[in-house]
N, C-alpha and C positions, 0 to 999 in steps of 0.2 A: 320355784318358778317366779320369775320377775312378774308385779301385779302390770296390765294394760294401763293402768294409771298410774304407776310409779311417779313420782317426782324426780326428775335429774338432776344431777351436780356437776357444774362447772368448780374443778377448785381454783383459787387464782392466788395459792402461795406463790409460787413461782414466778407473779409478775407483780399484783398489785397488794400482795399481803408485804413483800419485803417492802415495794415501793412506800407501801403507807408508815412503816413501822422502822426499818433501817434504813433509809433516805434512797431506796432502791442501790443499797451496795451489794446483793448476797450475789456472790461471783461462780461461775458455771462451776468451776473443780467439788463446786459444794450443792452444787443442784446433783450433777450425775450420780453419785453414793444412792441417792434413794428412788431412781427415773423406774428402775424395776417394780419394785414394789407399788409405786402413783399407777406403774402402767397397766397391772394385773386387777385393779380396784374396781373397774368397773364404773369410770366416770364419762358422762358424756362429752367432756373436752375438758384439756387443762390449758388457763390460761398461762403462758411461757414468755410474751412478747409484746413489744409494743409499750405503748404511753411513755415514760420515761426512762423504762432498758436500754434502748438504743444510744441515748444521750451518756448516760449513767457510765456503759464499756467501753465508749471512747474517751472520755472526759475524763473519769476516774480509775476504772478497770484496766484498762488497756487492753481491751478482748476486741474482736472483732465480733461482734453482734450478729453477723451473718455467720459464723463458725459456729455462734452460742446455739442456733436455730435449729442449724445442723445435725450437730454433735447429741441435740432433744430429740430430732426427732426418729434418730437413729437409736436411743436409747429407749424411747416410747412410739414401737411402733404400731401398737394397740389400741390407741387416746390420740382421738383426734389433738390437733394444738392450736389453740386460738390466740386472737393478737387482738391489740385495740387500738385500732388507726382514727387519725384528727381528720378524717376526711380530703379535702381536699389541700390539708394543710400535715397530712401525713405524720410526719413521726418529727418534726418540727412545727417552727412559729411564724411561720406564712404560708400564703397560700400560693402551691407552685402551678405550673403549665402542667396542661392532660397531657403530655409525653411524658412527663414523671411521673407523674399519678400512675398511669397504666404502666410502666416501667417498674416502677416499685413495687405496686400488685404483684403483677408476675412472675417479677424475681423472688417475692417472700413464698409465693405460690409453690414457686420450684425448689426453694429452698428448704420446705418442707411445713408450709403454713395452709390452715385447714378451714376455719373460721376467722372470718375480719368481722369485728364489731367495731362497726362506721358512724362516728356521728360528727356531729358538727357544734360548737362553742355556742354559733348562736341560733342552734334549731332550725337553720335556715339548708333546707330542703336540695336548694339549688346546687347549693355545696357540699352535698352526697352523691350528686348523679353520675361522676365520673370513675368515681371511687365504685361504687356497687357496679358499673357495667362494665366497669374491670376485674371485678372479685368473677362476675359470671363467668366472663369470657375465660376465666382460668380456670372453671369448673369446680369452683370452690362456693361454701358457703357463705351469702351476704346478710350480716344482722345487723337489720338497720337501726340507730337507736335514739330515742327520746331522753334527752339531757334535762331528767326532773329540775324545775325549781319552783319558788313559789314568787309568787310579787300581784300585784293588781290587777295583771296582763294575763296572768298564766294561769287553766285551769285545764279541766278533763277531758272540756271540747277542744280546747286548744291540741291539747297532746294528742285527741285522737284523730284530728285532722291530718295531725304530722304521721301518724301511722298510717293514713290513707294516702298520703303523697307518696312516702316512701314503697306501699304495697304496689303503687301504680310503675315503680320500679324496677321491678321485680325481686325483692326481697323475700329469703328464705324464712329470718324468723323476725322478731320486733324485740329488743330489749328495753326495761327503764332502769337507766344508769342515776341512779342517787349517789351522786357522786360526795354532795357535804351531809350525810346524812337527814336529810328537810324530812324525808317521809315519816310520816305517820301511820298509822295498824287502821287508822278511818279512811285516809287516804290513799294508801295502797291496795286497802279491796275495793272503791271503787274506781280506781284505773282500772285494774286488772280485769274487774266484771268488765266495764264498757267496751276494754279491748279483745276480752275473749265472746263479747256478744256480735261482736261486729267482723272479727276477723277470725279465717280458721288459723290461722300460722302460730306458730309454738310462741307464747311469753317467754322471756328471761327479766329474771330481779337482777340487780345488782344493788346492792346499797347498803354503803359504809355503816360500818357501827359507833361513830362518832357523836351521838345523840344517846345512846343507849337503848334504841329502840328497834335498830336493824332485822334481832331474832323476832320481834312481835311482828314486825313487818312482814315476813320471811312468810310467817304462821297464818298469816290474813290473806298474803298474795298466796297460798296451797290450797285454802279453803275456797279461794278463790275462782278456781282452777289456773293457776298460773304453772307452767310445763319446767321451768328451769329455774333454780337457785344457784348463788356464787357463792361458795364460799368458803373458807382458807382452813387449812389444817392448823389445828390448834396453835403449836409454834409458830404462827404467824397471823394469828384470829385476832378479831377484838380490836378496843380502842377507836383508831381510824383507819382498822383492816375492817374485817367483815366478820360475821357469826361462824363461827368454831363449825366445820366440817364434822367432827362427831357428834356435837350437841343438835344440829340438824338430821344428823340421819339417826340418833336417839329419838327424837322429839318424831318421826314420823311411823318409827318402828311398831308393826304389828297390825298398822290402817292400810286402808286402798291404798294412798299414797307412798304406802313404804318402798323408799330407793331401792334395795335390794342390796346394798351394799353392806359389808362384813364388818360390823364394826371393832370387832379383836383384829383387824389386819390394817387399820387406823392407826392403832397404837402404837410400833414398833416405829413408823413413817414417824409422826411425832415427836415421839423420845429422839430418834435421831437429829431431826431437826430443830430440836430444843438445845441441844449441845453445839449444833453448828450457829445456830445464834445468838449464843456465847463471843465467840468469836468479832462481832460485830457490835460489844455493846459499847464502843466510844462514839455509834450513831444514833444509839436510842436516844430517845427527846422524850421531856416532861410534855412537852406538846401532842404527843399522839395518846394520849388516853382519852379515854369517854367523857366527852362534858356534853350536856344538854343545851349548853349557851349554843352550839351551832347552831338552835330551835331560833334562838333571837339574832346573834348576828350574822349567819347562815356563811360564815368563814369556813370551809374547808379546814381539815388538819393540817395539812402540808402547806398552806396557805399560811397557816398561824407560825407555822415554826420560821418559814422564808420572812414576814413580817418582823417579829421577835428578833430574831440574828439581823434584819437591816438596823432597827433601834436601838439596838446594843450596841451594833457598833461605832453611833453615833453619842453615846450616851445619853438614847432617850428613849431608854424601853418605860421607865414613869408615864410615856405618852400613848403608849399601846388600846388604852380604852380610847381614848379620844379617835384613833386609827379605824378602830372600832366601829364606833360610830359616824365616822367618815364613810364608811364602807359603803353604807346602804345607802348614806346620800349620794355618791359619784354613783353607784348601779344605779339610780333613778335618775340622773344628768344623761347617763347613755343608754337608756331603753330600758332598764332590765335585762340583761344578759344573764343566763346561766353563769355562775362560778365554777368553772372548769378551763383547764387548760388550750387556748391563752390568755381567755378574757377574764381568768382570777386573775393572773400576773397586770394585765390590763389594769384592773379596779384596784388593786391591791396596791399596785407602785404609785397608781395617780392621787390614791388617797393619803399614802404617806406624803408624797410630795407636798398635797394641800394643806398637812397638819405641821408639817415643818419649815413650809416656806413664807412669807411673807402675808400671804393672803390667798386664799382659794383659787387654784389654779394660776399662782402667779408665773410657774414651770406648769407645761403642757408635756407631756412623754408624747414623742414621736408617735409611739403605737394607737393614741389617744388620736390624736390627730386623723390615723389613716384608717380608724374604726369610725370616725368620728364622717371619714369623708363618702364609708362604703365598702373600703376594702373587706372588710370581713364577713361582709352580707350586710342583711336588715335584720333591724332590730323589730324584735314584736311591740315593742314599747314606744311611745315619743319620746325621741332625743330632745333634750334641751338648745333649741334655738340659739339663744343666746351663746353660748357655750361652744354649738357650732362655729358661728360666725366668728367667734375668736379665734378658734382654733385653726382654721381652713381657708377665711376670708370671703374671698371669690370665687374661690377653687369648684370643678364641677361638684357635683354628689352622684356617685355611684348609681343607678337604680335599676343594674344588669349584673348577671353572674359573676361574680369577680374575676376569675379565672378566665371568663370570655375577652376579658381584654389584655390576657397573656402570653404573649407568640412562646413559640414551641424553643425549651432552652436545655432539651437535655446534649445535643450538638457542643454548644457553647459549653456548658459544665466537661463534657470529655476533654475540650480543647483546653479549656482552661485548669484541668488538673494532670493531664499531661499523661507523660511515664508514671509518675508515680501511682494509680491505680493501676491494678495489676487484672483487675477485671468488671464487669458493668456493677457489679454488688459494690464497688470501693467508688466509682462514680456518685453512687447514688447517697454512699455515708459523706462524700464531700458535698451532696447536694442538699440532705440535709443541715450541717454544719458546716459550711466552708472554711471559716480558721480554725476552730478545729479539729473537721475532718483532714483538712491539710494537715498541721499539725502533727496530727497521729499517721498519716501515711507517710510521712517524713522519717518521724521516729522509726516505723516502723520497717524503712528501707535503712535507717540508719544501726539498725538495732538496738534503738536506747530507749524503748516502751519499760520504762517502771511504772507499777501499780501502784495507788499509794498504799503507804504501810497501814498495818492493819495493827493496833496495840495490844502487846501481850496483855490477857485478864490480870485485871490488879494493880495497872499501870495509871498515873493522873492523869487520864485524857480528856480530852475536850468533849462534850458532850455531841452530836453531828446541830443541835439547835443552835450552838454559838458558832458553827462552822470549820470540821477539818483537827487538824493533829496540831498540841501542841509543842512548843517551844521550851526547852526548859534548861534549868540552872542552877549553880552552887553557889547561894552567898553566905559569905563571911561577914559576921557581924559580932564583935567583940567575943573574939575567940569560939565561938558556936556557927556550925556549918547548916545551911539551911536548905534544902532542894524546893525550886520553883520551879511550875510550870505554869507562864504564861499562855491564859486560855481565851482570851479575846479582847479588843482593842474598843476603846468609845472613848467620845470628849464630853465636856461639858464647861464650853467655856475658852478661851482663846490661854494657852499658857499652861491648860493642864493637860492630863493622862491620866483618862480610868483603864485599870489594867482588872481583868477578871482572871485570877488567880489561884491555883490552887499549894499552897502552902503547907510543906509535910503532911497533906492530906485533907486540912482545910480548909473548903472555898472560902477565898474572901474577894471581895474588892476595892483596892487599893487607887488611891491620886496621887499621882508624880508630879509635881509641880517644874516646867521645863526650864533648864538650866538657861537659857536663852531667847532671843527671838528666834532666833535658825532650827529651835528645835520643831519639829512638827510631828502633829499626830499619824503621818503616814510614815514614818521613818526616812523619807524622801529629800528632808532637809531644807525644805522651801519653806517660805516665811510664811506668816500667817498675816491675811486680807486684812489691810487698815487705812484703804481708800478708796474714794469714790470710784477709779480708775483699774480698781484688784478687781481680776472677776476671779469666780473662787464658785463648788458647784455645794449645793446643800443635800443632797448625797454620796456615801460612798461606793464607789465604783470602779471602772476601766473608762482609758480613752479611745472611743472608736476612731476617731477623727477630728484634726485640727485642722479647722477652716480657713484661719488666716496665719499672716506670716510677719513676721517682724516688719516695719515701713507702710503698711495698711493701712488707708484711713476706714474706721467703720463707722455707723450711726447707732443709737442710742438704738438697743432691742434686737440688733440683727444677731445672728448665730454665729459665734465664735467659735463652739468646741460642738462635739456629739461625744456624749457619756452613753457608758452601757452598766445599769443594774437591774439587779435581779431580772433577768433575759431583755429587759425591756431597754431601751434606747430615746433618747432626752437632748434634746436642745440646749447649750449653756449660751444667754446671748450676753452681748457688749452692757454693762452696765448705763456708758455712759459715750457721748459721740468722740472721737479723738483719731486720735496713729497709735495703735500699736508702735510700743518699745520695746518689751519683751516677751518671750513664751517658753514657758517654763515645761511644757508637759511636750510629750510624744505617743504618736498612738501605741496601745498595750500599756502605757500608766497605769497603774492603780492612784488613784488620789481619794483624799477624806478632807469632810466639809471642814471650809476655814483656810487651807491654803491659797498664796496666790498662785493660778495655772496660766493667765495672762497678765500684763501690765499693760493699760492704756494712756496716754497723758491727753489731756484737751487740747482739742485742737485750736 
């Protein structure tokens, strides 16, 4: 008989063990083989959904994420399924209108979704309230949850203040999502005491094992009495997943707190899952093991690997310490913001930019700006003034729920995606992602959804840290045949090419010196920036949008292009005041720093 104090297990292979460890590829045909066995185990929910799944099966998979939801929970229909939604910025990177909020609720609700764990980037309270009285209204579980970090601002009164907002919510349970591993085994018993002294409602841990401290964590928040642990089945534990699903329910075996769960019926789940994640090893990254520095620069895993793949391809991963330590200084320019999805990507892109552009904050990212004016809440911290005023100008500042000043656009998104949704669920993935939701409902009326390929074991692939499948080749060189697979692209320097290569089995990286001016490091053919007049962008990217047009006169600093990297979106403006003479790019470009993408003459 299960003890009245058992400890519970959420396991979250299924959503954030793959996400943290295979770039969130592992694809449905390879979850259902072991949904039987997860279902009979005896866990208080598996987490299946959410955070970056959704982006992950249209973008790469070519699954329909609402099929994936499905198909779980027709296959677990014993275990509850939990999901982890951005709040009011959902399963994307803004914040939409409460007719999608409650829209999307509903439909995940019906779709077979049990538990939503709601938080919000910057702890900011406001930005949970539509979300949780959506989860209710669907009769579903609402866990509200506190986005651990640390900084000057942030401590235990803090977070439990945030659990008293969100209780006045009506929130089911409370979780603390440690999302870059920060906690500590001193610091997690006391949250956990303060919030089991003050509130009846079940705790849940969540917290990466990225530090190497997660399992002590684990051990401190039990003793604690905290009600719920996360954590991943072996095949997909550890590193920057979470503490191993058997070594938690070993470690409480035989005490009041023992799960009850069988740990001989762990094993065969494992073993199978150890072989399907074979399958997937051109995504493993040297980035997701255990390093302790997250205690110092409190980078996320997934963070570091997106960081590392922009620098490479730039040829300046040599700069990556410096990034580093950018880091903390732009999170102290913007309040202190938790590192989580989107304001990692926020601090992460603005600090590259600062270490590779001309001077700190010489390029502002759009998203810095619109955090910068409110959009995304308030920050617990002082913004830097100064910093504002660059960024924004005159512009108002926010100091109302963002989402309050969002008329209702789920109307507009049906109208504007037409026939091709086939029903409100396919609305909602183009509401999400728009070009790419489009995109994929296009494909997938046209029948030409390919998945990307997956490399047979054994094959030179690209690791998922340098980005995706390589390219590869036969050269002849004095009568000896060579196979190359080119594995990622970076400069250093106007006229070369670092190629990251693997050669009959050995990585190397190799400089091509460009036969020309016409050669360029995007393969694009555009010349490379050598006047006042070339505007040219110092990351590589896509083009969301070109602003002017050949005959244009423009002024020195105004916005010529919009760049989109790493999710984040960027301003390229006019170097210098003149006419536009010519424009080299179109939106959906890819370009890389050093080309010219405009040509201005003085005016």
């Amino acid at each position: 008989m299960t003890s009245p104090h058992a400890i519970k297990i959420t396991d979250v292979a299924l959503r954030d063990g793959h996400q943290s460890l295979i770039a969130t590829r592992l694809r449905t045909e390879d979850m259902l083989p072991v949904c039987a066995e997860l279902d009979a185990i005896g866990y208080w929910s598996l987490e299946v959904w959410g955070g970056a799944t959704f982006d992950a099966c249209v973008r790469f998979l070519k699954e329909d994420p609402w099929e994936r939801l499905r198909l779980l929970k027709e296959a677990l229909p014993n275990t509850p399924l939990q999901m982890l939604l951005r709040g009011q910025n959902l399963l994307g990177y803004r914040h939409y209108a409460d007719d999608v909020v409650e829209a999307f609720v509903m439909k995940s609700a019906e779709n077979g979704m049990d538990v939503f764990r709601v938080f919000d980037a910057m702890n900011d309270v406001r930005n949970l309230e539509c979300a949780i009285a959506a989860v209710k209204k669907a009769g579903k579980h609402a866990q509200g949850t506190i986005c651990y970090t640390t900084s000057p601002v942030h401590s235990t009164a803090t977070f439990v203040q945030q659990a008293r907002d969100m209780a006045n919510m009506g929130i089911d349970s409370i979780a603390i999502k440690d999302m870059a591993g920060l906690l500590t085994p001193s610091a997690t018993e006391e949250l956990v005491k303060a919030l089991k002294a003050e509130f009846s409602l079940p705790v849940a841990l969540h917290s990466h094992s990225t530090s190497g401290l997660a399992g002590l964590c684990q051990l401190k928040a039990v003793e604690a009495g905290v009600d719920i642990i996360d954590t991943a089945i072996s095949a997909f534990a550890n590193g920057t997943s979470h503490p191993a699903t058997e070594a938690m329910v070993a470690a409480f075996k035989g005490t009041e707190r023992d799960s009850g769960i069988d740990l001989a019926a762990l094993e065969p789940i494992a073993k199978k899952l150890w072989q399907v994640r074979k399958k997937y090893h051109q995504f493993e990254s040297e980035f997701t093991r255990e390093d302790v520095s997250v205690q110092i620069n409190q980078v996320p895993g997934g963070m570091m690997s997106n960081l590392a793949n922009q620098l490479k391809e730039q040829g300046a991963l040599n700069r990556i310490e410096e990034v580093f330590a950018e880091i903390p200084a732009v999170r102290k320019d913007l309040g202190y913001p938790p590192l989580v999805t989107p304001t990692s990507q926020i601090v992460g892109t603005q600090a590259v930019m600062n270490i590779l552009g001309s001077t700190r904050y010489a390029t502002i990212t759009n998203e810095v700006k619109r955090y910068l004016q409110g959009h995304y809440g308030a920050a617990l911290g002082e913004i830097n003034k100064e910093l504002q005023a660059k960024a924004i100008g005159s512009e108002a500042i926010i100091d109302v729920r963002p989402a309050d000043l969002l008329p209702a656009e789920l109307n507009k998104l049906r109208a504007d995606i037409g026939d091709l949704a086939l029903c409100e669920e396919d609305v909602l993935t183009f509401a999400m992602f728009p070009d790419l939701g489009r995109s994929y409902l296009e494909q997938r009326r046209d029948g030409t959804l390919v998945p990307e390929v997956l490399e047979p074991i054994g094959s030179a692939a690209r690791p998922a840290s340098e980005g995706g499948v390589p390219t590869e080749f036969v050269i002849d060189v004095h009568g000896e045949s060579y196979q190359v697979a080119i594995t990622g692209v970076g400069i250093k320097g106007a006229g070369k090419r670092h190629v990251y290569m693997t050669l009959d089995g050995m990585p190397e990286e190799v400089v091509f010196e460009a036969l020309n001016e016409y050669q360029s490091e995007g393969g694009a053919g555009r010349k490379q920036a050598s006047k006042p007049g070339h505007v040219t962008t110092n990351m590589p990217g896509n083009i969301v949008e070109v602003l002017v047009a050949v005959g244009d006169t423009v002024k020195a600093g105004q916005p010529v292009l919009i760049t989109e990297a790493m999710k984040m979106e960027a301003e390229v403006q006019a170097p210098i005041a003149g006419n536009v003479v010519d424009v080299h790019v179109s939106k959906g470009d890819r370009v890389t720093p050093g080309e010219i993408l405009i040509e201005i003459e003085p005016a």
